[in-house]
VOGU-3710 file (C-alpha; in Angstrom, 3 decimals, decimal comma):
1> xxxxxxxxxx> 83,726/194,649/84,768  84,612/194,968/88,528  83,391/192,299/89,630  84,995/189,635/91,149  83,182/186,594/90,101  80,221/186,795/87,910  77,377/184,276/87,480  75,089/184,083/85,224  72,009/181,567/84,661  71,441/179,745/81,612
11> xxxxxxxxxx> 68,819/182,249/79,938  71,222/185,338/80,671  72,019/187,371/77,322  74,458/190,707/77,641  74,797/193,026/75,673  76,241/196,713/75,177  73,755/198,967/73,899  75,545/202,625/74,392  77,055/202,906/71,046  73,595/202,038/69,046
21> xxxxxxxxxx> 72,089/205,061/71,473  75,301/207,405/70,259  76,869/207,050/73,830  80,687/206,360/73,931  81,321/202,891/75,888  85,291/203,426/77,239  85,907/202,998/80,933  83,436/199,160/81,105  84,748/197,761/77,703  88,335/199,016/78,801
31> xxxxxxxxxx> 87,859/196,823/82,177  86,265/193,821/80,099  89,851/193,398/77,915  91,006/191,865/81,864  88,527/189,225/81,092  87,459/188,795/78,047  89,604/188,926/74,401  89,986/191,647/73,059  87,800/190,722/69,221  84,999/189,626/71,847
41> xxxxxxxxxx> 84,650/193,009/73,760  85,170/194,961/69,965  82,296/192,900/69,006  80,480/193,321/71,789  80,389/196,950/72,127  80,274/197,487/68,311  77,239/195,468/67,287  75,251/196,833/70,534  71,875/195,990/70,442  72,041/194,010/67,519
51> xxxxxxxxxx> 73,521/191,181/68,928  72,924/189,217/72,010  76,396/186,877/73,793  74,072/184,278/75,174  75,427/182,509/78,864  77,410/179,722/76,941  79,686/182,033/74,674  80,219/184,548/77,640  81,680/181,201/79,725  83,300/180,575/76,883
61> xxxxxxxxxx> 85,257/184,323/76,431  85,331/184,829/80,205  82,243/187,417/80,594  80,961/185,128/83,398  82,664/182,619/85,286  79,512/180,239/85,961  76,682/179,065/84,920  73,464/177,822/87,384  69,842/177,458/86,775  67,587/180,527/87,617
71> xxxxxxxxxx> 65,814/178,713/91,130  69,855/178,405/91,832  71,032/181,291/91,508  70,686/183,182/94,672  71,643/180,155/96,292  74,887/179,921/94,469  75,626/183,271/95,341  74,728/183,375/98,797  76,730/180,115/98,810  80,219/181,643/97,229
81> xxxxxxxxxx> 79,599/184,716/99,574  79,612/182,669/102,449  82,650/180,974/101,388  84,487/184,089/101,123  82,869/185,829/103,997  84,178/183,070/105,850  87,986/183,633/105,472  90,295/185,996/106,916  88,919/189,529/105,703  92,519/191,180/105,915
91> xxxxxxxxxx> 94,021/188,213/103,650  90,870/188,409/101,380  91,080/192,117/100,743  94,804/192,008/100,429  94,574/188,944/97,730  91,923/190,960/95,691  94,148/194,288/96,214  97,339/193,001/95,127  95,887/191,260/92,370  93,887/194,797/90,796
101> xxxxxxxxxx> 96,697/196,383/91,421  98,990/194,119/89,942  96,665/194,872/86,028  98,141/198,615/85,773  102,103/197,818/85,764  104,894/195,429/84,709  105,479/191,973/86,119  108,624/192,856/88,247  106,823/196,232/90,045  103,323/194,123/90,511
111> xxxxxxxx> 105,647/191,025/92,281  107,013/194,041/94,996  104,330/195,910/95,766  102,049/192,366/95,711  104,833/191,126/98,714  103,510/194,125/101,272  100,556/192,346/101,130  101,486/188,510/102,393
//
């Protein structure tokens, strides 16, 4: 749930199996509701093992943010990572700060503290 871009090939299936072992899922499914609806991560975590979100439906709720064949996939990463490796490391780090940070309070306090980071 922390990542910052996921991808996924087209066999990929998640799943959350803690709950069918008689773990507690909180802190992952709690970071998932920034992605994904809210029914979807319920579901998710409820049904555990018993149900599979194949790579279509978790493009579809916003588990994953791509799709790629398996011989691409490494490629495609490598490829994004060198596009973002390639930018300004102080603007990228700032971008992905201000925009955590922004999740965890209102509107008007995210919009300030996001400004010591331009």
């Amino acid at each position: 749930n922390e990542a910052d871009i996921i991808t996924c090939t087209e066999d990929s299936t998640f799943f959350d199996p803690r709950v069918a072992y008689g773990m507690g899922g909180a802190l992952d499914p709690m970071g998932m509701t920034y992605h994904m609806p809210l029914h979807d991560v319920l579901r998710m975590v409820l049904l555990g093992n018993d149900e599979r979100i194949g790579a279509g439906t978790a493009l579809r709720i916003g588990l994953v943010s791509e799709i790629t064949t398996l011989d691409e996939l490494w490629p495609r990463a490598n490829e994004l990572a060198t596009a973002i490796a390639a930018k300004p490391p102080a603007a990228t780090a700032g971008s992905v700060k201000a925009i955590w940070e922004s999740l965890d309070v209102p509107r008007s306090v995210a919009l300030s503290q996001g400004l010591k980071y331009c």
